[in-house]
C-alpha atoms as an extended CHARMM CRD file, in Angstrom:
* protein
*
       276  EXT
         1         1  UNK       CA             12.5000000000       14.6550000000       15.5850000000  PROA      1               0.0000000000
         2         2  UNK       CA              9.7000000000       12.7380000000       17.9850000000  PROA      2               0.0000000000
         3         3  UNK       CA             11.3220000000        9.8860000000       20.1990000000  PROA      3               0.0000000000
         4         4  UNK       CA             10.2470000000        6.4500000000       20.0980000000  PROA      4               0.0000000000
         5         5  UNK       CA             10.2100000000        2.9520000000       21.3240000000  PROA      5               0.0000000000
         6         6  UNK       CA              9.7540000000        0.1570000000       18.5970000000  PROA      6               0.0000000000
         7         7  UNK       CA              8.9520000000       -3.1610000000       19.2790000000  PROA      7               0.0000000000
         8         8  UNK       CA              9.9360000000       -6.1720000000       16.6850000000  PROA      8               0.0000000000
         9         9  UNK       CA              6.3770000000       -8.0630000000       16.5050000000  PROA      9               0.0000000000
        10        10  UNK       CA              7.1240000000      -10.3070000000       13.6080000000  PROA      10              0.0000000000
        11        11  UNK       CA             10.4240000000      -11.3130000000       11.4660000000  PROA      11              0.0000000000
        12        12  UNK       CA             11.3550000000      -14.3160000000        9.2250000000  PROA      12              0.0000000000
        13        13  UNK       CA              9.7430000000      -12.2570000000        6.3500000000  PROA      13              0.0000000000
        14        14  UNK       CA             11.1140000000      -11.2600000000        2.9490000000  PROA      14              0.0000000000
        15        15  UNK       CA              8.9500000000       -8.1100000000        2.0620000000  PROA      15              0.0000000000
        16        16  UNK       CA              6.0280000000       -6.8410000000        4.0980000000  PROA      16              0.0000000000
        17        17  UNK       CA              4.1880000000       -4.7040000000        2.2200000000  PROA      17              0.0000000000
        18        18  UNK       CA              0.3330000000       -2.7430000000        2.3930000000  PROA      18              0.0000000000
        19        19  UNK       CA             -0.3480000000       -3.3010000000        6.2250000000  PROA      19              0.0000000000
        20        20  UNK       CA             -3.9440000000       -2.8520000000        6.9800000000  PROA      20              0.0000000000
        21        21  UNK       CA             -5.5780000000       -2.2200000000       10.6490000000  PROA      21              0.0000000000
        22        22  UNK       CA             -9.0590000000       -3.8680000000       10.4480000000  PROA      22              0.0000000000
        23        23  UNK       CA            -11.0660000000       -5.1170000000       13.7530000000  PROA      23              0.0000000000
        24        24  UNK       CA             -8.3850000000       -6.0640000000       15.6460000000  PROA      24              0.0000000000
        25        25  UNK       CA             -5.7630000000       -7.7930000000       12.9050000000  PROA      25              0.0000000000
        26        26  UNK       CA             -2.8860000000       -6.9560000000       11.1540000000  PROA      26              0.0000000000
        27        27  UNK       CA             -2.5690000000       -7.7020000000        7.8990000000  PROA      27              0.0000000000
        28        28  UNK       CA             -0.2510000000       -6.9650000000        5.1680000000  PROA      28              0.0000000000
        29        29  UNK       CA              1.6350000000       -9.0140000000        2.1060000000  PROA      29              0.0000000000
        30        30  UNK       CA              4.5390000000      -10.3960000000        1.9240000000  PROA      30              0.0000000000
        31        31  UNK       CA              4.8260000000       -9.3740000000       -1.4690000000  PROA      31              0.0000000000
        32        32  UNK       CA              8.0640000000      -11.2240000000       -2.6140000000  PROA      32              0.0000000000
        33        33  UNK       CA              7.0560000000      -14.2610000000       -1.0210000000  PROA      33              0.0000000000
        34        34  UNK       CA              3.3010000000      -14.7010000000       -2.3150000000  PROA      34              0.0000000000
        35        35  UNK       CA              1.3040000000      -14.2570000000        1.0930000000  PROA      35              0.0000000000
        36        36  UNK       CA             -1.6250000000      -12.7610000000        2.3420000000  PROA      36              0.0000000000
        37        37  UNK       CA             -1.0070000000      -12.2000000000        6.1820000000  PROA      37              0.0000000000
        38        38  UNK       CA             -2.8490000000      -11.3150000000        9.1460000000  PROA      38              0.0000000000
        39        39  UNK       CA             -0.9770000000      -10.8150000000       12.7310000000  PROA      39              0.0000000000
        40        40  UNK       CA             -4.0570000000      -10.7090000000       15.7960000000  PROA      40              0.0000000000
        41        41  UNK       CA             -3.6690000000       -8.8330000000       19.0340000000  PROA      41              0.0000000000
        42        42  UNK       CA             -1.9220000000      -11.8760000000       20.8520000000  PROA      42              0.0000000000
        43        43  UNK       CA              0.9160000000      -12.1680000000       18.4730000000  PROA      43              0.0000000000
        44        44  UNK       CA             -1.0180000000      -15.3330000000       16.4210000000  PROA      44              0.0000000000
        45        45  UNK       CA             -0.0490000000      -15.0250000000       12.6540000000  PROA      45              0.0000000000
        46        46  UNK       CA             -2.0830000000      -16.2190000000       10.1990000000  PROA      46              0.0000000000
        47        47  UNK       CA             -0.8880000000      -17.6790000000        6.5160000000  PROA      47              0.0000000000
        48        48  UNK       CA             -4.5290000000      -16.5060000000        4.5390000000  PROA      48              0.0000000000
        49        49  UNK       CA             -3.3120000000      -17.3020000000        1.1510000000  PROA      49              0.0000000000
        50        50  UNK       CA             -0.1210000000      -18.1860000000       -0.9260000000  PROA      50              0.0000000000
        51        51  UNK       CA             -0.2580000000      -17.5950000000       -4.4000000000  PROA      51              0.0000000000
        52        52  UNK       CA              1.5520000000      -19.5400000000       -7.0000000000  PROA      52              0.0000000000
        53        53  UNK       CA              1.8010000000      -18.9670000000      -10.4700000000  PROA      53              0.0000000000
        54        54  UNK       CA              3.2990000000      -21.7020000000      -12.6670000000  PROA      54              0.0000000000
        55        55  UNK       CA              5.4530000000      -22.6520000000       -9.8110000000  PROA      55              0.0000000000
        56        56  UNK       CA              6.4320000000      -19.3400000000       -9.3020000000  PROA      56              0.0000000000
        57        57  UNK       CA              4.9710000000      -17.0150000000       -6.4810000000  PROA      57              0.0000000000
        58        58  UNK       CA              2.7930000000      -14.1750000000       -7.6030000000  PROA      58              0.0000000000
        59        59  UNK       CA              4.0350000000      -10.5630000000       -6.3070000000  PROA      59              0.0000000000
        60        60  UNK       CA              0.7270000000       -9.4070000000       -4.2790000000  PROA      60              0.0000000000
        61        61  UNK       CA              0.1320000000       -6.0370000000       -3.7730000000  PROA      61              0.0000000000
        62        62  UNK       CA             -2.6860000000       -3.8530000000       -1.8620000000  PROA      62              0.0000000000
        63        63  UNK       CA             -5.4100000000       -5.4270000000        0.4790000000  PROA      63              0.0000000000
        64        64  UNK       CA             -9.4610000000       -4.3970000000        0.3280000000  PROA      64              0.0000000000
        65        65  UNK       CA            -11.1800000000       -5.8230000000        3.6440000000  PROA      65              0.0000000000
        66        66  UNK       CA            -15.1230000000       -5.3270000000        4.1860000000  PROA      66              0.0000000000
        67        67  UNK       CA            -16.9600000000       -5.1740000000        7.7270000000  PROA      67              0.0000000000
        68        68  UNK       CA            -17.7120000000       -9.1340000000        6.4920000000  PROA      68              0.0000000000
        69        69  UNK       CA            -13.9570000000       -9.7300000000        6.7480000000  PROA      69              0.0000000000
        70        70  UNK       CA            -13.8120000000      -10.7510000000        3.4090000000  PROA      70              0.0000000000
        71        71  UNK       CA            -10.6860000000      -10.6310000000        2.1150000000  PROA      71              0.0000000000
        72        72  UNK       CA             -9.4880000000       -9.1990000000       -1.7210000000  PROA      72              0.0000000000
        73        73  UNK       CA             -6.2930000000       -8.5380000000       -2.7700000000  PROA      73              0.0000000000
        74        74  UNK       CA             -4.0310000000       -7.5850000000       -5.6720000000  PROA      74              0.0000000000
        75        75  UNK       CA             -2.2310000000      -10.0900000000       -7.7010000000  PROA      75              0.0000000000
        76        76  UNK       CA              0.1550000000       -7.7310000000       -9.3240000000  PROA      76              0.0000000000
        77        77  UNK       CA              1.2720000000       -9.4530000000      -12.8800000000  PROA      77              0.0000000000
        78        78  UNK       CA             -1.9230000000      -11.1970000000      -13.2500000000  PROA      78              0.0000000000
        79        79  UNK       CA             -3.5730000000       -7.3940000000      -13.1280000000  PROA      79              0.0000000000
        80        80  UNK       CA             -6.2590000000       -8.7980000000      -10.8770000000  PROA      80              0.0000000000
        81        81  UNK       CA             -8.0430000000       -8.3320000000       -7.5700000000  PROA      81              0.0000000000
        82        82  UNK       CA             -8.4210000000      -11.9430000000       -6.1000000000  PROA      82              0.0000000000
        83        83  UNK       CA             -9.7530000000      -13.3760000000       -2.9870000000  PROA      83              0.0000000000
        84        84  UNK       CA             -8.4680000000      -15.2240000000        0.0630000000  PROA      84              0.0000000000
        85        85  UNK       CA             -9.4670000000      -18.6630000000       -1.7810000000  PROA      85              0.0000000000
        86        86  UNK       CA             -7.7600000000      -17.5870000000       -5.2680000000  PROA      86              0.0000000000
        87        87  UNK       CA            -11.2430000000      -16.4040000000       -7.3800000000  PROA      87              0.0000000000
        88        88  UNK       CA            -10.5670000000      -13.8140000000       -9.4700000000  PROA      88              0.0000000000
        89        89  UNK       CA            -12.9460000000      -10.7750000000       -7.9600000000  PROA      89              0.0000000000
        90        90  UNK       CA            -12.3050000000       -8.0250000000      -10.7630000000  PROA      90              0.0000000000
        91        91  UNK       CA            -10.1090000000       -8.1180000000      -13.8340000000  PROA      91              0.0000000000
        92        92  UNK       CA             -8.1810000000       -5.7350000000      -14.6680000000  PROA      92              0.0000000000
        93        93  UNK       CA             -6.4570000000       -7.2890000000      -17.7660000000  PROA      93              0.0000000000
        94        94  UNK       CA             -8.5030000000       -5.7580000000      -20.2280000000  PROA      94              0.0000000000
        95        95  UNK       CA             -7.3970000000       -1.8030000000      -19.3950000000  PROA      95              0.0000000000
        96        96  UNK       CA             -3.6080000000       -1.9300000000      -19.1880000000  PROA      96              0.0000000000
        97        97  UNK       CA             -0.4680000000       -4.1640000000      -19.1410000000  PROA      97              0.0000000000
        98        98  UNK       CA              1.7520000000       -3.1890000000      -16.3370000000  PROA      98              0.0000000000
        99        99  UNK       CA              1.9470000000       -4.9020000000      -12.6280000000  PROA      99              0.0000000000
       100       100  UNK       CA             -1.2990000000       -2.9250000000      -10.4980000000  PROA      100             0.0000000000
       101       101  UNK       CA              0.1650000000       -1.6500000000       -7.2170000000  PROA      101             0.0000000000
       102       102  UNK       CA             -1.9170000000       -0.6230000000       -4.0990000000  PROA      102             0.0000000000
       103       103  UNK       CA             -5.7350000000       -0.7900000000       -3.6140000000  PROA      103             0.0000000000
       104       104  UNK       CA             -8.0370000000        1.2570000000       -1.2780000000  PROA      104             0.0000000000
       105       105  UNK       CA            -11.6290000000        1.1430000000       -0.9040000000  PROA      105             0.0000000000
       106       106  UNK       CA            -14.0310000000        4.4390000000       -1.4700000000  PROA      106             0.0000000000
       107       107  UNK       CA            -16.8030000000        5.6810000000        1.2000000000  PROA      107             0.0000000000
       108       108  UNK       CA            -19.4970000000        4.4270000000       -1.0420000000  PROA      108             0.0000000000
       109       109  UNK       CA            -18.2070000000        1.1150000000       -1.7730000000  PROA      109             0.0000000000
       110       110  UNK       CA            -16.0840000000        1.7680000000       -5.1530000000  PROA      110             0.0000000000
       111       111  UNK       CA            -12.0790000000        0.3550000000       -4.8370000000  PROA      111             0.0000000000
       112       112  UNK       CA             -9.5460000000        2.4320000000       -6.3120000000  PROA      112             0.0000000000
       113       113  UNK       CA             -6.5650000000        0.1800000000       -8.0180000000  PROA      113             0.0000000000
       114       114  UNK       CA             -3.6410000000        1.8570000000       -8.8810000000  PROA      114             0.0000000000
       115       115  UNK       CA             -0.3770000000        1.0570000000      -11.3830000000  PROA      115             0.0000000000
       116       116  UNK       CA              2.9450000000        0.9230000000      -12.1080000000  PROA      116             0.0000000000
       117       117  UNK       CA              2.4270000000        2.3240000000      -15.6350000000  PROA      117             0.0000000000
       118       118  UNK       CA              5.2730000000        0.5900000000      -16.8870000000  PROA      118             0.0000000000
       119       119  UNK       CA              7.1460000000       -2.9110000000      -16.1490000000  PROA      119             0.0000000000
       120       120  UNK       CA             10.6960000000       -2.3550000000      -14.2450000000  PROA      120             0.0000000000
       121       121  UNK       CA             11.6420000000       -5.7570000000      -13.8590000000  PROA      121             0.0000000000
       122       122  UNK       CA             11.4820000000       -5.8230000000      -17.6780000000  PROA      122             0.0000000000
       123       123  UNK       CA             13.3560000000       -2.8480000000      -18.1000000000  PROA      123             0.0000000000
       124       124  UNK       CA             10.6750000000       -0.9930000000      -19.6210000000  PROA      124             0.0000000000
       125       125  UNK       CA             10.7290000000        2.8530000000      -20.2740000000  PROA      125             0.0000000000
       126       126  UNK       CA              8.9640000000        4.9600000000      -17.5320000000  PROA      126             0.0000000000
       127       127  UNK       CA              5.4000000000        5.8200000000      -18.2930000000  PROA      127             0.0000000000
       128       128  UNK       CA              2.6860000000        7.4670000000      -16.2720000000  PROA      128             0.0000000000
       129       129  UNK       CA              0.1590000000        5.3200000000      -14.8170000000  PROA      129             0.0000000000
       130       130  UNK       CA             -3.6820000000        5.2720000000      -14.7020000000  PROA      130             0.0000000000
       131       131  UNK       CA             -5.9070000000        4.8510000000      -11.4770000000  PROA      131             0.0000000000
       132       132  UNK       CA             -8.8820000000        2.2130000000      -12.1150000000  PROA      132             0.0000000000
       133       133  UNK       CA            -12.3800000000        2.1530000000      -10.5330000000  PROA      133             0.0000000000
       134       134  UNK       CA            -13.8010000000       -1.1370000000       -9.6750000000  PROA      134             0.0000000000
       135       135  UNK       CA            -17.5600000000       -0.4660000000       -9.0660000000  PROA      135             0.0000000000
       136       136  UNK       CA            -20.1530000000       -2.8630000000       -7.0860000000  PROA      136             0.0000000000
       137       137  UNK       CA            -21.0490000000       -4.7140000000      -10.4710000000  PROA      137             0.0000000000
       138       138  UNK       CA            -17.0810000000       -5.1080000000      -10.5480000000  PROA      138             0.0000000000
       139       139  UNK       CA            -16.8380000000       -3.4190000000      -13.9080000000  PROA      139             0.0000000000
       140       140  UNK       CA            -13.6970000000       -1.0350000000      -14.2010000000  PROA      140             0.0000000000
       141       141  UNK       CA            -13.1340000000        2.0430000000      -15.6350000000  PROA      141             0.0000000000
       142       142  UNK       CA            -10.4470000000        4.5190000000      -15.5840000000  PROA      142             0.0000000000
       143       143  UNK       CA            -10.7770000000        6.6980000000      -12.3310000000  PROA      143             0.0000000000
       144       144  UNK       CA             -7.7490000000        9.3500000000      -13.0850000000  PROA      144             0.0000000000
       145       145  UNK       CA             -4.9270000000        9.1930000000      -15.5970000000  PROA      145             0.0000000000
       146       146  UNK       CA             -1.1030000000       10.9640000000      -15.9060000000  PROA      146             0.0000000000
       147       147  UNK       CA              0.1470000000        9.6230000000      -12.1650000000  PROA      147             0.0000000000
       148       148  UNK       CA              4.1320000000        8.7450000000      -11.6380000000  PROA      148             0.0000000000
       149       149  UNK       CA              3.7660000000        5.4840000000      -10.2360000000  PROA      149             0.0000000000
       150       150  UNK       CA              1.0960000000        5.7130000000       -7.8930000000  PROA      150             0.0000000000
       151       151  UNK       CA              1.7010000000        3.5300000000       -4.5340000000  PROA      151             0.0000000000
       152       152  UNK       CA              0.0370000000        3.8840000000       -1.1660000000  PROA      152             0.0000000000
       153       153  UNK       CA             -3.4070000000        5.4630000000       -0.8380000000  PROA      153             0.0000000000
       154       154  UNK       CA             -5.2560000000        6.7360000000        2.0610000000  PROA      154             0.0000000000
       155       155  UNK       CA             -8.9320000000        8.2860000000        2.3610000000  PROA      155             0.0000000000
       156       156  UNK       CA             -9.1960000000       11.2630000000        4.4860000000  PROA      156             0.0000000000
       157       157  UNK       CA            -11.5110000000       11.1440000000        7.8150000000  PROA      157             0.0000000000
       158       158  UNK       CA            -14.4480000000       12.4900000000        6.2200000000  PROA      158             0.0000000000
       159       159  UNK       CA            -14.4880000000       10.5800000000        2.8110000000  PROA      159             0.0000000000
       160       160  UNK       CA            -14.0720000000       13.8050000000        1.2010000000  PROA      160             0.0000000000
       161       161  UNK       CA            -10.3090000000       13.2970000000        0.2090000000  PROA      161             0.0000000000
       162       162  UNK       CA             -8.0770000000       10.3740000000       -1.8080000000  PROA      162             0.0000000000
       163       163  UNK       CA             -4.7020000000       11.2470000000       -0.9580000000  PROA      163             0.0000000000
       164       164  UNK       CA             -1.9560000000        9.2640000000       -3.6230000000  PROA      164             0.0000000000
       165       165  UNK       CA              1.5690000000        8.4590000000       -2.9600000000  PROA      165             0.0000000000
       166       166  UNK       CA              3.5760000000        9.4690000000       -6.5160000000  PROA      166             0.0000000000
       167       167  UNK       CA              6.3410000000        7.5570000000       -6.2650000000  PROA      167             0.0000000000
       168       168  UNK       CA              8.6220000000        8.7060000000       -8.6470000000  PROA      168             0.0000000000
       169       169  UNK       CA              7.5450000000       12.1670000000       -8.4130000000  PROA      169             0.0000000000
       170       170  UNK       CA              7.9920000000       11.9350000000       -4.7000000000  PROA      170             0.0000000000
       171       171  UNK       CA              5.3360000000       13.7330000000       -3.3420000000  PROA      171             0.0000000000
       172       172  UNK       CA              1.4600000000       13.1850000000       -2.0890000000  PROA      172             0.0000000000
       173       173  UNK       CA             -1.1200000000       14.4490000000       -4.7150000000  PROA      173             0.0000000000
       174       174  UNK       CA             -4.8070000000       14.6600000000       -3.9350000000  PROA      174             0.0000000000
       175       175  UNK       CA             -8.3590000000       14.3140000000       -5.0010000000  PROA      175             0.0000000000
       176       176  UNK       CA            -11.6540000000       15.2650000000       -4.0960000000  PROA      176             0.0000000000
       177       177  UNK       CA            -13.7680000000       12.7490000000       -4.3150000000  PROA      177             0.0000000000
       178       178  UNK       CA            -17.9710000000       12.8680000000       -5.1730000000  PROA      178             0.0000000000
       179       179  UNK       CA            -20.9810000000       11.1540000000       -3.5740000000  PROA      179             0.0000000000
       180       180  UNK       CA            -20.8140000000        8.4500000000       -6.6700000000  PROA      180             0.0000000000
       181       181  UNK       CA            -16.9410000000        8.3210000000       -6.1400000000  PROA      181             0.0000000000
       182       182  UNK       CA            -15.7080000000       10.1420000000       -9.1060000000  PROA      182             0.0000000000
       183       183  UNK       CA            -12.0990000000       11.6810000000       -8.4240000000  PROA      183             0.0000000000
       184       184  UNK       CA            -11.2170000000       15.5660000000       -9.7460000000  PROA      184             0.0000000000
       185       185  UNK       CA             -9.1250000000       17.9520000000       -8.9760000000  PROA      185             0.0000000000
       186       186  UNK       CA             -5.9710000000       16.0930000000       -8.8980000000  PROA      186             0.0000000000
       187       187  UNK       CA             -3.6370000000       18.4810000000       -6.5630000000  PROA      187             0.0000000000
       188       188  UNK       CA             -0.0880000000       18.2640000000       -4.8770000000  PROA      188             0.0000000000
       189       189  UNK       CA             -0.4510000000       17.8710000000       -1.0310000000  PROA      189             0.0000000000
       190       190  UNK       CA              3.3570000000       18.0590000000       -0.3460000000  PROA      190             0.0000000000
       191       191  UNK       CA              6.4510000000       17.5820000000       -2.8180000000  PROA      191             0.0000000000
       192       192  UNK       CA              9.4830000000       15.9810000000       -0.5610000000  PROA      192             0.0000000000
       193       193  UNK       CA             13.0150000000       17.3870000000       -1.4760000000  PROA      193             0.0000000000
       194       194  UNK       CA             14.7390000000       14.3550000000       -0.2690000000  PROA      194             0.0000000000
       195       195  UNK       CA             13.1010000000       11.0020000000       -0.6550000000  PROA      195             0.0000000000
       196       196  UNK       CA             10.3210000000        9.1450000000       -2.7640000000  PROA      196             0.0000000000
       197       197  UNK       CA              6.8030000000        8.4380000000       -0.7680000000  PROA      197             0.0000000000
       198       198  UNK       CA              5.6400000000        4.5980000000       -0.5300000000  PROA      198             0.0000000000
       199       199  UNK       CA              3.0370000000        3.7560000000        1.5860000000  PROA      199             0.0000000000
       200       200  UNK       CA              0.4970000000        5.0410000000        3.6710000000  PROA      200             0.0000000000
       201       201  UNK       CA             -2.5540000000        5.3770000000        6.5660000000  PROA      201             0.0000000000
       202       202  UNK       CA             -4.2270000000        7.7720000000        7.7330000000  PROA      202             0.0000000000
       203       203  UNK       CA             -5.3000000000        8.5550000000       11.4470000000  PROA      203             0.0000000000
       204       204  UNK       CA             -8.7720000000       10.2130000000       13.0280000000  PROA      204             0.0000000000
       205       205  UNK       CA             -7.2300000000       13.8570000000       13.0170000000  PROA      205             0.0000000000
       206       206  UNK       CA             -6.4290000000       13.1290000000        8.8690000000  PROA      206             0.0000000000
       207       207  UNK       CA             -2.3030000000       13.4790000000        9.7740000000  PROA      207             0.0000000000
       208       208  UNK       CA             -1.1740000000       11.1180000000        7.4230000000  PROA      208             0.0000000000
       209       209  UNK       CA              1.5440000000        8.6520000000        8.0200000000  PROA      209             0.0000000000
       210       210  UNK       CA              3.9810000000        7.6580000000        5.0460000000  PROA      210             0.0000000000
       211       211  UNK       CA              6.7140000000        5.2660000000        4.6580000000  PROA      211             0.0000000000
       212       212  UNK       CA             10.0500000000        7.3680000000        2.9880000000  PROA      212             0.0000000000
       213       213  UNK       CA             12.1180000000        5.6270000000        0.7450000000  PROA      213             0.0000000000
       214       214  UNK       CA             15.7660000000        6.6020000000        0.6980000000  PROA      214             0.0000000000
       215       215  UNK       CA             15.1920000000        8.5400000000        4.0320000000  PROA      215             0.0000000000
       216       216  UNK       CA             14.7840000000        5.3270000000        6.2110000000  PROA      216             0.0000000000
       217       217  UNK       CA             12.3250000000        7.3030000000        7.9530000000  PROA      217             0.0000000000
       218       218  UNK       CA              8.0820000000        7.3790000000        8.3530000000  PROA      218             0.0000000000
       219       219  UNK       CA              7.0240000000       11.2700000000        8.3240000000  PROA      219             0.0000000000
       220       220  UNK       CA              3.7280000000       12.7200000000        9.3560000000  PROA      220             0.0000000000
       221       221  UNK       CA              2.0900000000       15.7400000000        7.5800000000  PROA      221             0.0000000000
       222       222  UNK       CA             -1.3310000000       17.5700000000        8.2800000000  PROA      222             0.0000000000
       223       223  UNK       CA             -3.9870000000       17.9050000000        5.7520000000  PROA      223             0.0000000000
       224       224  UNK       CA             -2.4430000000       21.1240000000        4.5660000000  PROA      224             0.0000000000
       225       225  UNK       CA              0.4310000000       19.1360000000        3.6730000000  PROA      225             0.0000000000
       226       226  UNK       CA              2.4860000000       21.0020000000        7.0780000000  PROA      226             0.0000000000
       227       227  UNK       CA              5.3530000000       17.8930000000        8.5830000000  PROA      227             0.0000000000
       228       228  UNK       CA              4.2550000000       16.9600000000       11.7850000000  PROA      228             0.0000000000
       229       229  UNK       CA              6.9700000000       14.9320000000       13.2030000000  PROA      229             0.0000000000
       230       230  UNK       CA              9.3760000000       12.4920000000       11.4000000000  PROA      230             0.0000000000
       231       231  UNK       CA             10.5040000000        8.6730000000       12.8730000000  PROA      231             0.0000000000
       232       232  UNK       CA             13.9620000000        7.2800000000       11.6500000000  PROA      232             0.0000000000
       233       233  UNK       CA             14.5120000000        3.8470000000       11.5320000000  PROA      233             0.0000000000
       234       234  UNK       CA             17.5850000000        1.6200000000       11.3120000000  PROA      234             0.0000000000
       235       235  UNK       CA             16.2050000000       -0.5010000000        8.2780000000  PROA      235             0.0000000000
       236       236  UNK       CA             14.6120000000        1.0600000000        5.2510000000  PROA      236             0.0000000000
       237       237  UNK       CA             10.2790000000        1.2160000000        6.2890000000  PROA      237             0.0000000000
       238       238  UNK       CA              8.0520000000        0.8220000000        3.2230000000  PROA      238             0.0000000000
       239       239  UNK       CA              4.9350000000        0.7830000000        4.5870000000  PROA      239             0.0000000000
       240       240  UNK       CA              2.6980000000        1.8980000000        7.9860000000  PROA      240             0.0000000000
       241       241  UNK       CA             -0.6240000000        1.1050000000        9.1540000000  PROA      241             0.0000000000
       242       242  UNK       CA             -2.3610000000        3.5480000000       12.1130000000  PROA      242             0.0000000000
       243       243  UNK       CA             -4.2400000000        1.6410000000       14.7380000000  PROA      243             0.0000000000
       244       244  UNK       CA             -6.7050000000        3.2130000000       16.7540000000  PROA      244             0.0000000000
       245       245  UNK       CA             -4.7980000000        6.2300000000       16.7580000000  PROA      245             0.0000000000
       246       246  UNK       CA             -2.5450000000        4.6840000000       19.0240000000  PROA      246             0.0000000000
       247       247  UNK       CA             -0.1280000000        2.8450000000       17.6860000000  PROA      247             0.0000000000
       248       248  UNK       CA              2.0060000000        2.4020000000       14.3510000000  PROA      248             0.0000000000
       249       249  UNK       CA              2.5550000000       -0.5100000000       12.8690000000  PROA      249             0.0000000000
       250       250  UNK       CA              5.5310000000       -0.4990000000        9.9070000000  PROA      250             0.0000000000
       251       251  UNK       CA              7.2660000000       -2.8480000000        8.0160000000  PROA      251             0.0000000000
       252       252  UNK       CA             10.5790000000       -2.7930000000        6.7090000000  PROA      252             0.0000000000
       253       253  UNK       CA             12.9280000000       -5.0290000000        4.9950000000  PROA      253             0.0000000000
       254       254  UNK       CA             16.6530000000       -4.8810000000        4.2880000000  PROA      254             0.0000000000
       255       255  UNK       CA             16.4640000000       -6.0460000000        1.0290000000  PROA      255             0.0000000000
       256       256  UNK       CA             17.5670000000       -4.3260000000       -2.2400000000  PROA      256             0.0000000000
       257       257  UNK       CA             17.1290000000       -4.9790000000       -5.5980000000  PROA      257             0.0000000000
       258       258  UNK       CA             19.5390000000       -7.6160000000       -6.3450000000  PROA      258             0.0000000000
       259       259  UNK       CA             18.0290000000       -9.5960000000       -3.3830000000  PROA      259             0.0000000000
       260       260  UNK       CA             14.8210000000       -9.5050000000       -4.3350000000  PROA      260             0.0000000000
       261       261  UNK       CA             15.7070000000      -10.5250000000       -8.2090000000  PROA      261             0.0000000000
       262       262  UNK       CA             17.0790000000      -13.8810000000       -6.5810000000  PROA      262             0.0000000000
       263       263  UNK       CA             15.0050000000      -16.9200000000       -6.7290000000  PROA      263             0.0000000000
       264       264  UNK       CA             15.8740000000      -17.7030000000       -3.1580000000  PROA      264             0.0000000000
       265       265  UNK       CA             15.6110000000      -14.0370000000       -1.6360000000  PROA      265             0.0000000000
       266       266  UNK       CA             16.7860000000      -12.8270000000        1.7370000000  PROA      266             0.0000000000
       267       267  UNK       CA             14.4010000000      -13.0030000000        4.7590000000  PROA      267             0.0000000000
       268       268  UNK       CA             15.5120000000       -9.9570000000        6.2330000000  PROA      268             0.0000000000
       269       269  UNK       CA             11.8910000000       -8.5390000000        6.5200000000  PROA      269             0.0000000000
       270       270  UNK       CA             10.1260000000       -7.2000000000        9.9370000000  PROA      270             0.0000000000
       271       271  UNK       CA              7.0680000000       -5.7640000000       11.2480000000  PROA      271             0.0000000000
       272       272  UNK       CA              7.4820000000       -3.1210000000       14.2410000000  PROA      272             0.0000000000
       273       273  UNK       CA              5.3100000000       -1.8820000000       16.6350000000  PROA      273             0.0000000000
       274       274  UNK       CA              5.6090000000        1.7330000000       18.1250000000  PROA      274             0.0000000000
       275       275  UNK       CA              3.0030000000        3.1120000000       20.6620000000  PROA      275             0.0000000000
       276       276  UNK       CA              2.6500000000        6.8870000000       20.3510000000  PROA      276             0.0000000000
C-alpha cells in the first residue's frame, strides 16, 4: 500500500462530487447542496452557480468544460445539461425518467451522459441504465444500453477508450470508441471483490484513478485492468481528479444516507490534496 501525505484544501462542504482538473482550477459539485465550484491554484474558491428548484436545491451531477471555459453541467432530476447561468444546453427529458449521473466529453466533441436507470430516493426497483450521446447540434441519442448504474467516466490518453464506472456491478467496463464517437464493444476492465467503483480520472500513462465505496480507499489500475497501488483514507472518498500527473485531488464526505435525506444536511464534506 503506497504512502502518502494529504493536505485538507477545502471543508465546510456537504458532498463534493465530479472534480474536474481544467487550466489551472478545480472544480467539482457540491451535489447535495446545489453548487457548481471551482477552487484556483491560490486556494480562491469560486461559487459558479447555485441551483434552485422550487425552493429546493437541485442535486447536480457531472461537469463538461471546453478550452473556452465554458461551463455545462448536469442537473440530475431535471434530466438536463445546463450552464453556469441556468440555460438549459441539452435535454434529456425526452429519452428516460431517472436522475442522469456523470458526464464526460468525447475526442471529437460528442458528451457522453450517463444514468441511474432507476430512482432510489423513490424507492424504485433496480433497472439497468442507458448511456446518452449529446452531439454538436445537441440532439441525443442513445450511445450504449444494459449498464448497472453507470457513475464516473474517464477517456483513455489516446481517445481510443471510454472507461465506465458500474456501480452496482462494481467493476470498470470499457468501450472502444470510433472517429464519429460511436461506443462498441462494451468489455469488463476489472471486477472488484470488495467494494463498488464511483468516480474517476485518468492520468498521461492511462492508470486510472477511482474513488472505492465501502473500501474508504482510491485504487489505481493499468489499462489492462492490473492494481497499481491503493490510498486509504480516514473518511469515505467518492471522487478524484489527476492534475498534471502530479497531484490528486479527492473529495470525501462523512455523510450517509440518512444525512443526506435531511433538509438541513451535515457539512462534513472535504477536498484533499495529495502530491505523488
Amino acid at each position: 500500500m503506497a504512502r502518502f501525505t494529504a493536505t485538507l484544501i477545502q471543508d465546510d462542504l456537504i458532498f463534493p462530487e465530479c472534480l474536474r482538473w481544467h487550466e489551472n482550477r478545480l472544480w467539482f459539485v457540491d451535489m447535495y447542496d446545489g453548487r457548481l465550484l471551482s477552487l484556483r491554484a491560490s486556494g480562491a474558491l469560486s461559487d459558479d452557480i447555485l441551483v434552485e428548484h422550487y425552493k429546493a436545491k437541485a442535486l447536480l451531477g457531472g461537469i463538461i468544460l471546453s478550452h473556452d471555459e465554458e461551463a455545462l453541467v448536469i442537473d440530475k432530476y431535471a434530466r438536463s445539461l445546463i450552464r453556469a447561468d441556468g440555460e438549459v444546453f441539452a435535454d434529456l427529458k425526452a429519452c428516460g425518467h431517472s436522475p442522469l449521473n456523470d458526464a464526460i466529453m468525447l475526442p471529437n466533441g460528442q458528451i457522453i451522459v450517463g444514468e441511474y436507470g432507476f430512482d432510489m430516493a423513490a424507492g424504485e426497483d433496480f433497472a439497468k441504465a442507458n448511456l446518452y450521446a449529446i452531439d454538436a447540434n445537441r440532439s441525443v441519442k442513445i450511445a450504449a444500453t444494459g449498464l448497472k448504474f453507470p457513475n464516473g467516466m474517464a477517456v483513455s490518453p489516446d481517445g481510443k477508450m471510454l472507461y465506465v464506472a458500474e456501480t452496482m456491478a462494481g467493476r470498470i467496463s470499457q468501450f472502444s470508441i470510433a472517429q464519429d464517437g460511436t461506443l462498441s464493444h462494451h468489455d469488463v476492465l476489472i471486477c472488484f471483490g470488495q467494494g463498488h467503483p464511483d468516480g474517476m480520472s485518468i492520468d498521461s500513462k492511462g492508470r486510472i484513478w477511482v474513488a472505492l465505496l465501502e473500501q474508504s480507499s482510491i485504487i489505481c489500475i493499468d489499462s489492462n485492468g492490473a492494481i497499481v497501488s491503493e490510498l486509504k483514507l480516514d473518511a469515505q472518498p467518492y471522487d478524484v481528479a489527476v492534475a498534471d500527473d502530479a497531484t490528486l485531488y479527492i473529495g470525501t464526505s462523512l455523510a450517509v444516507a440518512a444525512d443526506l435525506a435531511k433538509t438541513e444536511r451535515p457539512r462534513s464534506g472535504q477536498i484533499w490534496e495529495i502530491k505523488l
